[in-house]
C-alpha positions in Angstrom: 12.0 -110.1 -149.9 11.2 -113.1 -147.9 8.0 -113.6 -146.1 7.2 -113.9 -142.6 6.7 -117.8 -143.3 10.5 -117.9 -144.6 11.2 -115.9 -141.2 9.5 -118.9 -139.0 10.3 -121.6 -140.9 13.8 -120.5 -140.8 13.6 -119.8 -137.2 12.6 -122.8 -136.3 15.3 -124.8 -138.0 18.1 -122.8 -136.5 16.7 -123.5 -133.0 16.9 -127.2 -133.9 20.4 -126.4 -134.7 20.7 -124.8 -131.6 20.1 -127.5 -129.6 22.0 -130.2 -131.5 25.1 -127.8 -131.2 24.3 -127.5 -127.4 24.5 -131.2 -127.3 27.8 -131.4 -128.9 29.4 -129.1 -126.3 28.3 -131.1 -124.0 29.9 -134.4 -125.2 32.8 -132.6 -125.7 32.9 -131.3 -122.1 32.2 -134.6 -120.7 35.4 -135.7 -122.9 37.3 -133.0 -121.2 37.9 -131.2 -125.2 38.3 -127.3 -125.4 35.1 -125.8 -126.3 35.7 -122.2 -126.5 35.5 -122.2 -130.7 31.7 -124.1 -130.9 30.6 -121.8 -128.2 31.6 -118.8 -129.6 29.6 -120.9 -132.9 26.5 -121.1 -130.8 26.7 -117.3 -129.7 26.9 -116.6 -133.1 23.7 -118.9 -134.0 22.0 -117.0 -131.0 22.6 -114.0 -132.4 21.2 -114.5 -136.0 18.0 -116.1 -134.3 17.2 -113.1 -132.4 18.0 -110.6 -135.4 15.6 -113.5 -137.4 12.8 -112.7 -134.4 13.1 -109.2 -134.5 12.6 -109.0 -138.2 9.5 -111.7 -138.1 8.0 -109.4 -135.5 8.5 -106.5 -137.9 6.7 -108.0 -140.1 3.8 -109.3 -138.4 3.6 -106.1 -136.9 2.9 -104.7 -141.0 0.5 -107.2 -141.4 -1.3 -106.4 -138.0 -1.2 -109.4 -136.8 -2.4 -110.6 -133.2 -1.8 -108.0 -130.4 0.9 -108.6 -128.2 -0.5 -111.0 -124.9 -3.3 -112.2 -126.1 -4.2 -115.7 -125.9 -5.6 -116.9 -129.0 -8.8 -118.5 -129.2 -9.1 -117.1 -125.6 -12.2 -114.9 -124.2 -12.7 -111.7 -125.3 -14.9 -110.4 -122.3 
């Protein structure tokens, strides 16, 4: 099973992905080409980011990690 380093890592490069695709759209809009076949691309990229979220925050949830809205390094009075 992967760790929650995979699960970042991984995140992280999809959002790159994310934006270069959002980028291509836009050229291709601009060039006045249909784009209903990369968006419904992106949607899917959206989607596997957030299923990737939800199971890194599984994880650090297991490992008891940082609570949720704290800053860190921040005060603790």
């Amino acid at each position: 099973m992967p760790d929650i380093d995979f699960y970042r890592a991984e995140i992280e490069r999809m959002r790159a992905q994310v934006g270069r695709q959002r980028k291509e759209i836009l050229q291709l809009q601009r060039a006045g080409v249909a784009t209903a076949a990369a968006e419904l691309l992106l949607g899917r990229m959206l989607a596997k980011i957030e299923g990737l979220c939800v199971e890194r925050d599984r994880l650090k949830k297991e490992q008891g990690g940082p609570t949720k809205g704290r800053v860190l390094g921040g005060r603790s009075w």
